[in-house]
N, C-alpha and C positions, 0 to 999 in steps of 0.2 A: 809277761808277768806284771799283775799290777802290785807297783806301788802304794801306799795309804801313809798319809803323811801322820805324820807323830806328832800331836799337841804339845807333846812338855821339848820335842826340837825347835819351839818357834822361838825367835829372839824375842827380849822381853816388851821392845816396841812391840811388836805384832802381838801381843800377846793383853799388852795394855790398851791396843786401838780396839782389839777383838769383845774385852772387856766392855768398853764405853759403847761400841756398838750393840753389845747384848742390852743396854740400860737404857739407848736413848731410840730404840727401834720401837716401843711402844706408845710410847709419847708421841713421836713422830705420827705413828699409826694412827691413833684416835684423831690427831687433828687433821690430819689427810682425811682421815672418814667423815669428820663433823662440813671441813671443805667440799670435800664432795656432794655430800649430800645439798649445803645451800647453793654452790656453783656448781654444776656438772660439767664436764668438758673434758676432752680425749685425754687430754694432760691428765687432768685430775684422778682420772679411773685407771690411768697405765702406771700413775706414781704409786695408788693406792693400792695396785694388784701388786706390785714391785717388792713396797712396806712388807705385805701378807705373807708374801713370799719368802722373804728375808726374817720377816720372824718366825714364822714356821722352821724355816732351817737349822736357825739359833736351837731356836726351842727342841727340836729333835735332833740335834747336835748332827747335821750335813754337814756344816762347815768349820 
């Protein structure tokens, strides 16, 4: 049987790091992309897929 975790059970830490994450994941974003684009480099493109990733999930509420 699966489980699926309930938003309004999280303690209000989690709940408040979750927030700050939803806020600062696109900012993060754009400068990852502007970095990448002038530097390129394995780092650069594995952190930027990461970012994409991460805010896609927010955004469609995965996690």
């Amino acid at each position: 049987m699966k489980n699926r975790f309930n938003q309004h059970t999280f303690q209000a830490w989690m709940r408040n790091f979750k927030g700050v994450c939803k806020q600062l994941i696109v900012p993060f974003s754009i400068f990852q992309a502007i970095r990448t684009f002038l530097f390129p480099s394995t780092l650069d493109v594995l952190l930027l897929a990461i970012f994409i990733g991460l805010a896609l999930a927010f955004h469609y509420e995965w996690l």
